[in-house]
C-alpha positions in Angstrom: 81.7 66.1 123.5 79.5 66.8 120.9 78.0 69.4 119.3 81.2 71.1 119.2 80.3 74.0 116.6 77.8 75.6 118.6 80.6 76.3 121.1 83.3 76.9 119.2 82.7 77.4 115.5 85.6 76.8 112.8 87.4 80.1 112.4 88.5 80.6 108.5 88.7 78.2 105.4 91.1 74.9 105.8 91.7 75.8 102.1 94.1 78.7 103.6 96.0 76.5 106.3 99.0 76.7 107.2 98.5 80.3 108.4 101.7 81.8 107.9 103.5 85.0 106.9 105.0 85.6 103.7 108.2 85.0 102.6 108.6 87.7 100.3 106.4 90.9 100.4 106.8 91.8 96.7 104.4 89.3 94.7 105.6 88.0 90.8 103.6 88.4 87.8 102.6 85.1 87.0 100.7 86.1 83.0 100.8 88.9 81.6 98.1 90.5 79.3 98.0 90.0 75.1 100.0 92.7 73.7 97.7 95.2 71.6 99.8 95.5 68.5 97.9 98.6 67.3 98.1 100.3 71.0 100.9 103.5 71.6 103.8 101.4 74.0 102.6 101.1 77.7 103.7 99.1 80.6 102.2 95.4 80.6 103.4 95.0 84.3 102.9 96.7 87.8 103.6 95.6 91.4 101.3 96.2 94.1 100.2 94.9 96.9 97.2 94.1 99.4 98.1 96.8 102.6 94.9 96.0 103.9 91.0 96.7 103.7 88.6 99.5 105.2 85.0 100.4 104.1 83.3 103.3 102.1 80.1 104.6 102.6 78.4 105.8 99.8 74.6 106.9 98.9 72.1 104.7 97.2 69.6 106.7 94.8 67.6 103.2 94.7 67.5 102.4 98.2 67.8 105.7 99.3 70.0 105.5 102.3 73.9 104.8 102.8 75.2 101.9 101.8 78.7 100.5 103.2 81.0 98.9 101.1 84.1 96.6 101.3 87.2 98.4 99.8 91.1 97.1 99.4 94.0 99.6 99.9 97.2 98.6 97.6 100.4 100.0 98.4 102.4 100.7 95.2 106.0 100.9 95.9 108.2 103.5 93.8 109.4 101.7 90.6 112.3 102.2 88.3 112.2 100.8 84.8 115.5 98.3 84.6 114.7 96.9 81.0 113.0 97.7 77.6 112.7 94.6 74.9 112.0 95.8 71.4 111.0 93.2 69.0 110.9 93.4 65.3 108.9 91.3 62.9 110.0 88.7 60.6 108.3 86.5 58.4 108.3 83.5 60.7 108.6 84.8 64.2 108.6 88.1 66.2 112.7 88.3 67.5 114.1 90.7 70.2 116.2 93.0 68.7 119.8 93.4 69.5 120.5 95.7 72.7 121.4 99.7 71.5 121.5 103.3 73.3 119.6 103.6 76.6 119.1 99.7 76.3 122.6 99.0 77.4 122.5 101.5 79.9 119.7 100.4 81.5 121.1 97.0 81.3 124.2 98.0 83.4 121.8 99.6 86.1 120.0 96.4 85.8 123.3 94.6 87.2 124.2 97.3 89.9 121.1 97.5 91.2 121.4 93.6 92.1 124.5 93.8 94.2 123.5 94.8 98.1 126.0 96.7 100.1 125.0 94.9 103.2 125.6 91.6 104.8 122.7 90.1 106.2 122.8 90.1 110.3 122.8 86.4 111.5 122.6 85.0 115.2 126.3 83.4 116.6 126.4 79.4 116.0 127.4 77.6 118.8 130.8 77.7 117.8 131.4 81.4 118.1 129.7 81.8 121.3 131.7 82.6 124.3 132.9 78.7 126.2 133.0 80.4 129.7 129.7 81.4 131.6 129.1 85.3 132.9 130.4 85.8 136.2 127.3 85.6 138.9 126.5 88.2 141.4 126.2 87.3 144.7 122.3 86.5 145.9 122.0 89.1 148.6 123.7 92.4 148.9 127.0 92.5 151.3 125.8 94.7 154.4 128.9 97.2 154.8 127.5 98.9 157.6 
């Protein structure tokens, strides 16, 4: 059979095979920006992720007449700030300075906030589960009458 993509046309890149879902929901940040040495401290990081996608309509003074537009929603989950590095410049290269004050404090919420209270559920191996079958009801009611 021939002609196959007038009948049924490929559906999505190969490039994105295997369709699957994500391990982790949370993505990692692979680079992160040059630091502006002159620049007030600020945050070189922040998580967020794809929730989804919608479109906005908005008016062209060129064209005049409403144009839609493709637009992403990111969710940005509440963050707490678990470590601060300070460095301090040396003739050779820029060091981390030794941990003091809030630094050690936030280091110990660092390592508490690693620990999880709960065990994860898992499903019985087939050593734990029960040797004997249920017991089986009879087919057709008795008639008592």
């Amino acid at each position: 059979m021939s002609h196959r993509k007038f009948e049924a046309p490929r559906h999505g890149s190969l490039g994105f095979l295997p369709r699957k879902r994500c391990k982790h929901i949370r993505g990692r940040v692979r680079s992160f920006p040059k630091d502006m040495k002159d620049a007030a401290p600020h945050l070189t990081g922040f998580i967020g992720f794809k929730a989804g996608m919608t479109h906005v309509v908005r008016d062209s003074a060129l064209y005049k007449r409403e144009l839609t537009e493709a637009a992403t929603v990111l969710d940005c989950p509440p963050m707490v700030v678990i470590g601060i590095t300070g460095y301090t410049m040396t003739p050779a290269v820029s060091a981390p300075s030794p941990p003091s004050g809030p630094n050690t404090s936030l280091r110990r919420l660092s390592a508490a906030s690693t620990r999880t209270s709960t065990t994860p559920r898992r499903r019985p191996s087939p050593s734990t589960r029960p040797t004997t079958p249920p017991p089986r009801r009879p087919a057709w009611p008795s008639s008592s009458a």
